[in-house]
C-alpha atoms as a printed R data frame, in Angstrom:
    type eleno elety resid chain resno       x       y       z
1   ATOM     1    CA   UNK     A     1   2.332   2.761   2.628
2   ATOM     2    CA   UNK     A     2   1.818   5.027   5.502
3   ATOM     3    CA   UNK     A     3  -1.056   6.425   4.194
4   ATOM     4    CA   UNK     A     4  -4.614   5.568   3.914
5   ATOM     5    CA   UNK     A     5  -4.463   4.605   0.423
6   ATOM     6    CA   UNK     A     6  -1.443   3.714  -1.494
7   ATOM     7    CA   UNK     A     7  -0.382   5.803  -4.701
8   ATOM     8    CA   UNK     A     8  -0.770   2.183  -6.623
9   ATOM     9    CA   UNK     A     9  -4.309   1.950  -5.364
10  ATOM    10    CA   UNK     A    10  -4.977   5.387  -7.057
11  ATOM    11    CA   UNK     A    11  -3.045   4.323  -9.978
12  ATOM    12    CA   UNK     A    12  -4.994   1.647 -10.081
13  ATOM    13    CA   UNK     A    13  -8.725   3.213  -9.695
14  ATOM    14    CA   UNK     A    14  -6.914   5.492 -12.525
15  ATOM    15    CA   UNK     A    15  -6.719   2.962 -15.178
16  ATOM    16    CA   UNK     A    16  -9.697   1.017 -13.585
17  ATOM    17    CA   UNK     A    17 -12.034   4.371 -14.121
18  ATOM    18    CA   UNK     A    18 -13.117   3.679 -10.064
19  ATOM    19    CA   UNK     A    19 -13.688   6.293  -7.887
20  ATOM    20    CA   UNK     A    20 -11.890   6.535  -4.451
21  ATOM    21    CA   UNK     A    21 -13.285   6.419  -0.693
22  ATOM    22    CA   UNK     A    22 -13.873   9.635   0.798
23  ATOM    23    CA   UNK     A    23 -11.405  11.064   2.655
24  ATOM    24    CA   UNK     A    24  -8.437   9.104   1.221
25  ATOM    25    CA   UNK     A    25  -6.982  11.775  -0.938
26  ATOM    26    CA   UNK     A    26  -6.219  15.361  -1.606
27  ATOM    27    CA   UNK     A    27  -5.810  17.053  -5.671
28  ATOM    28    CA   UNK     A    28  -3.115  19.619  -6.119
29  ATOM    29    CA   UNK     A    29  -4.822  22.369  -4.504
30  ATOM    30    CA   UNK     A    30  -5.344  20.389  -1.166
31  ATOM    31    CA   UNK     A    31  -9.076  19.495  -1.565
32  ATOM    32    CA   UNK     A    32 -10.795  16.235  -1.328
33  ATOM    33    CA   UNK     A    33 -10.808  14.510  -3.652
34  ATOM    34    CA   UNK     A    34 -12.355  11.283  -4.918
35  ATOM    35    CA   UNK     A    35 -11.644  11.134  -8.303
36  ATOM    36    CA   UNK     A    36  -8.467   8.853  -9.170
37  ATOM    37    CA   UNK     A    37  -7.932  11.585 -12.265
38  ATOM    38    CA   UNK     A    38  -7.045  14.457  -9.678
39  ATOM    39    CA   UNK     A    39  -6.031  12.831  -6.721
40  ATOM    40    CA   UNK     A    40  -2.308  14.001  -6.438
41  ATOM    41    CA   UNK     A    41  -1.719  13.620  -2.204
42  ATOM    42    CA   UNK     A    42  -2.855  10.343  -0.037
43  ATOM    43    CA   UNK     A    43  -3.688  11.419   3.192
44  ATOM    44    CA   UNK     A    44  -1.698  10.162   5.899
45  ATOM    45    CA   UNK     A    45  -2.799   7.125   8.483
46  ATOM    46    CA   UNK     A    46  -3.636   8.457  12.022
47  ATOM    47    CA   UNK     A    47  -3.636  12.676  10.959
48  ATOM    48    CA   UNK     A    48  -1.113  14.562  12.446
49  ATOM    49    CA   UNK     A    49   0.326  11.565  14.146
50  ATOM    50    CA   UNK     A    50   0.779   9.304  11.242
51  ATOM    51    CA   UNK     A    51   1.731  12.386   9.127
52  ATOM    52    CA   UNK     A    52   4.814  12.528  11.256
53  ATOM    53    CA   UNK     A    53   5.353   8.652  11.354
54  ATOM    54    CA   UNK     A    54   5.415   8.940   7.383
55  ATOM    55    CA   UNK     A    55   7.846  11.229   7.631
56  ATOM    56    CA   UNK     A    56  10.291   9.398   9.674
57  ATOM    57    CA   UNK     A    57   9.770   6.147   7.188
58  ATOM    58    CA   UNK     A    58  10.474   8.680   4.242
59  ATOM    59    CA   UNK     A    59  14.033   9.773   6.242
60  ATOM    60    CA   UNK     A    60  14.433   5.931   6.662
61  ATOM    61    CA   UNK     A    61  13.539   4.245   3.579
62  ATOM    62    CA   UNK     A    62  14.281   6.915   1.095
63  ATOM    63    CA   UNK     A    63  16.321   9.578   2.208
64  ATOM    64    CA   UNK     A    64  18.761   7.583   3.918
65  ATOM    65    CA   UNK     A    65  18.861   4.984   0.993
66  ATOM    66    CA   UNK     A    66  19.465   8.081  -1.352
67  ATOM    67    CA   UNK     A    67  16.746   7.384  -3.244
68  ATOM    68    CA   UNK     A    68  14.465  10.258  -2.043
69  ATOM    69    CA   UNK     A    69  10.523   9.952  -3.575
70  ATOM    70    CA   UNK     A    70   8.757  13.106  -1.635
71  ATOM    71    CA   UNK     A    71  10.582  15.247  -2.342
72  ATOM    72    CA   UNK     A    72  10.764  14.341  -6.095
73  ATOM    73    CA   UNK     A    73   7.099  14.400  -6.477
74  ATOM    74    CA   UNK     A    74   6.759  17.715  -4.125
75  ATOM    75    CA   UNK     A    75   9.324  19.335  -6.276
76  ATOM    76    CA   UNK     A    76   7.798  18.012  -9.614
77  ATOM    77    CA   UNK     A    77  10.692  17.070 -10.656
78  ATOM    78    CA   UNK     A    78  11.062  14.121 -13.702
79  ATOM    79    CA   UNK     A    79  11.684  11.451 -11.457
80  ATOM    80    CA   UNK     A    80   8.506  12.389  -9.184
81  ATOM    81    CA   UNK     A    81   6.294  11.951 -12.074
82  ATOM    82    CA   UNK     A    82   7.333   8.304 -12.524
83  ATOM    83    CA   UNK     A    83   6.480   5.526 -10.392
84  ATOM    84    CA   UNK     A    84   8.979   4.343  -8.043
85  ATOM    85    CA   UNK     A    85   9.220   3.010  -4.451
86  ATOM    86    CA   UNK     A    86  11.419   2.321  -1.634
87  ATOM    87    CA   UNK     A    87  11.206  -0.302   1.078
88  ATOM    88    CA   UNK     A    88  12.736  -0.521   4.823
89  ATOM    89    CA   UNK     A    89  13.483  -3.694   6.450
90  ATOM    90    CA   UNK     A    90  14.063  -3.153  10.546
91  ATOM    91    CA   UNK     A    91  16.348  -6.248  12.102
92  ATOM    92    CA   UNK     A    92  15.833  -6.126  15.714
93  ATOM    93    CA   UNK     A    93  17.687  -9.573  17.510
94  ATOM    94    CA   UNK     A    94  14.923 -10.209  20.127
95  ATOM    95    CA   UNK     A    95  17.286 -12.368  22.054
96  ATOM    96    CA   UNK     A    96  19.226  -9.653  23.149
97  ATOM    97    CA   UNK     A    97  16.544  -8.127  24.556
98  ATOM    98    CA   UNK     A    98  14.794 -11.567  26.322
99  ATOM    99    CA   UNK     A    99  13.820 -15.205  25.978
100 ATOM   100    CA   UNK     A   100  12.326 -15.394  22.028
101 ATOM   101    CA   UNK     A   101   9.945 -17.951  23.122
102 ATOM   102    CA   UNK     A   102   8.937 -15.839  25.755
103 ATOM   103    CA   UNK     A   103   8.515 -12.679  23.123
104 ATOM   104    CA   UNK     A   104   6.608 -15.590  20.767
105 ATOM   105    CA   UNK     A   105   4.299 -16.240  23.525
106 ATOM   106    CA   UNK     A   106   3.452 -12.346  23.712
107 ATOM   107    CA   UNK     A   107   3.070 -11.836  20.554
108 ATOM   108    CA   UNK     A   108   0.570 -14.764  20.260
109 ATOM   109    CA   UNK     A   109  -1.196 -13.421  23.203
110 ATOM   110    CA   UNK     A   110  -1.498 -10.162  21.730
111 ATOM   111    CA   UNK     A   111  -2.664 -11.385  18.725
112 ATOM   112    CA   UNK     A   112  -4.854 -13.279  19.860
113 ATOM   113    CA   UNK     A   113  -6.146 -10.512  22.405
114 ATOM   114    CA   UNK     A   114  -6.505  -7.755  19.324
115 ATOM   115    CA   UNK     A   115  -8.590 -10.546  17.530
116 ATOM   116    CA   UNK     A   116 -11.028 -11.086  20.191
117 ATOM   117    CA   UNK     A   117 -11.586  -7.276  20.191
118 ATOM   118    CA   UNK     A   118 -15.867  -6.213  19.840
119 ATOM   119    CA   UNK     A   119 -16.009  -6.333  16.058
120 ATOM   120    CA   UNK     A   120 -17.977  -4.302  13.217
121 ATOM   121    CA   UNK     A   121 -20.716  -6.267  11.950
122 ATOM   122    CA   UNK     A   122 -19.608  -4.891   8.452
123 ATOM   123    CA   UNK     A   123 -16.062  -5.810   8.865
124 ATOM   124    CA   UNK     A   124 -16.644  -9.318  10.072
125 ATOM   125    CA   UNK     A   125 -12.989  -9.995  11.655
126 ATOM   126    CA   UNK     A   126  -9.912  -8.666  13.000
127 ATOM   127    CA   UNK     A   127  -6.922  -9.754  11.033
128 ATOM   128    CA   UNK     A   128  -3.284  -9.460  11.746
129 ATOM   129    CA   UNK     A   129  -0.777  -8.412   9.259
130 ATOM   130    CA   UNK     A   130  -0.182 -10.784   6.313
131 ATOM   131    CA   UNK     A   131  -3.814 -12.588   6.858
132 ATOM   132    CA   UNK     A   132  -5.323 -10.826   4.078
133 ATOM   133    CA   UNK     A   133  -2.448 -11.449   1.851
134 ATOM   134    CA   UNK     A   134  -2.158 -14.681   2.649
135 ATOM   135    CA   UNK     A   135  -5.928 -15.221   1.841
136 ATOM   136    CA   UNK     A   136  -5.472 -13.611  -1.392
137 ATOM   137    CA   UNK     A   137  -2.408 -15.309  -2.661
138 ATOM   138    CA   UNK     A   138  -4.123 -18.884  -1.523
139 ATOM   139    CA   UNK     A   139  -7.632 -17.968  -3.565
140 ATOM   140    CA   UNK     A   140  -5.630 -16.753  -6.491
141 ATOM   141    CA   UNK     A   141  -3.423 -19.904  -6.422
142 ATOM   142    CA   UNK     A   142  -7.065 -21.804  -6.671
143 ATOM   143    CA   UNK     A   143  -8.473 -19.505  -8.958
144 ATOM   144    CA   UNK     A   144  -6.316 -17.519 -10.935
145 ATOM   145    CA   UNK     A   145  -5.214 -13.786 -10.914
146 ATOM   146    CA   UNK     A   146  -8.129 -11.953 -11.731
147 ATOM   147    CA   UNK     A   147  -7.129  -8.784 -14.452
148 ATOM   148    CA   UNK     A   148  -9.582  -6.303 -15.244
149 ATOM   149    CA   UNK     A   149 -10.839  -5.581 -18.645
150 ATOM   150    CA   UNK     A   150  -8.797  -2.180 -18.988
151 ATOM   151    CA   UNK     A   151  -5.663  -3.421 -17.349
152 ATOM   152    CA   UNK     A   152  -5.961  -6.564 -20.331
153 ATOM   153    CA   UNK     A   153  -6.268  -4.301 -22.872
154 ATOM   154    CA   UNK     A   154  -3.601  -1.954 -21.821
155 ATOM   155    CA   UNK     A   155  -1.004  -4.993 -21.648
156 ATOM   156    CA   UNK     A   156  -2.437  -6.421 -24.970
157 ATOM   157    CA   UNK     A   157  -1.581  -3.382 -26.576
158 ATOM   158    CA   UNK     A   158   1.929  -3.263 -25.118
159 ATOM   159    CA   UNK     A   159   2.508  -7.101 -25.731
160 ATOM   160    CA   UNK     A   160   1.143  -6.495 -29.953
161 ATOM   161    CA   UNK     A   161   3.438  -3.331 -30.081
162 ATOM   162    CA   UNK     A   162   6.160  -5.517 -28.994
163 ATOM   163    CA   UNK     A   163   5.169  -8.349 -31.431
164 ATOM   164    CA   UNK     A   164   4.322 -10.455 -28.517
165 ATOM   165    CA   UNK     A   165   1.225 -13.066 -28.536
166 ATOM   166    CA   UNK     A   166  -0.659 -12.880 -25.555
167 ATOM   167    CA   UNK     A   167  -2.499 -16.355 -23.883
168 ATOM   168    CA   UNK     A   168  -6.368 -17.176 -24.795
C-alpha cells in the first residue's frame, strides 16, 4: 500500500476491536480518525507527494489492469464495498542499462549505507524491504501463526456453518 496504513490493517483492528495510530486515517467526513469502526480513507505516505505517487500506482496497477478499486470505493459503488486488490510488478533488465554486478554492488552499498543511518532508540534498526517479512515468516515457521481470539471465532463459525471441524 501507498499509504500509511493498509485498508487490511484497518480491517483488521476492525475485527480485532484495536484502535488505530494517530494520524493514519480519515472517516467519511475527512476527520481523523482512530477508530477502525469509522475509518473510511488511509492517509497517503509522504502528504502531497505520496498522495500523487498513489495515484500513479492506482493508473498502473488498477486502472490500466481494468480492474479499477478507487474509484469503486469513491463512487460507493457494490464492488467498492468489498475487499479486493490489485498488484504491479515493474521488470526493468538492469543489463541494458550497465554491468549487474556493478548495480549489485550499489545496491549493497546503499543498503548497507541506509542501515548505518543515526537510529531511534525506540526503533532499534533500519531494515530494508523484505527483512521484516522475512523475520516474521521464519518465527512463525518456529512458532506457529498466531490467530487472535476474534479472528478464531469468526472462522469457527464459518467452518461449523459449513459443517467443517476445525483443529484442537
Amino acid at each position: 500500500a501507498t499509504s500509511v496504513i493498509s485498508l487490511g490493517r484497518i480491517m483488521s483492528a476492525r475485527r480485532l476491536g484495536e484502535t488505530l495510530p494517530a494520524g493514519v486515517a480519515l472517516d467519511r467526513d475527512g476527520h481523523p480518525a482512530i477508530d477502525p469502526k469509522v475509518a473510511e480513507v488511509p492517509l497517503p505516505l509522504g502528504g502531497p507527494k505520496g498522495s500523487g505517487l498513489s495515484l500513479m500506482i492506482e493508473c498502473l496497477a488498477s486502472v490500466a489492469s481494468g480492474n479499477a478499486l478507487i474509484v469503486e470505493a469513491l463512487e460507493g459503488t457494490a464492488a467498492g464495498r468489498r475487499h479486493r486488490q490489485n498488484g504491479l510488478v515493474i521488470a526493468v533488465d538492469v543489463a541494458k542499462l550497465g554491468p549487474v554486478e556493478t548495480f549489485r554492488e550499489e545496491v549493497r552499498r546503499l543498503a548497507r549505507d541506509v542501515k548505518a543511518l543515526p537510529v531511534d532508540p525506540a526503533i532499534g534498526e533500519i531494515l530494508m524491504p523484505g527483512e521484516r517479512g522475512d523475520r516474521v515468516f521464519m518465527q512463525r515457521g518456529r512458532d506457529g501463526i498466531p490467530i487472535p481470539k476474534p479472528v478464531h471465532a469468526e472462522l469457527a463459525s464459518l467452518a461449523a456453518s459449513l459443517g467443517v471441524a476445525l483443529p484442537a
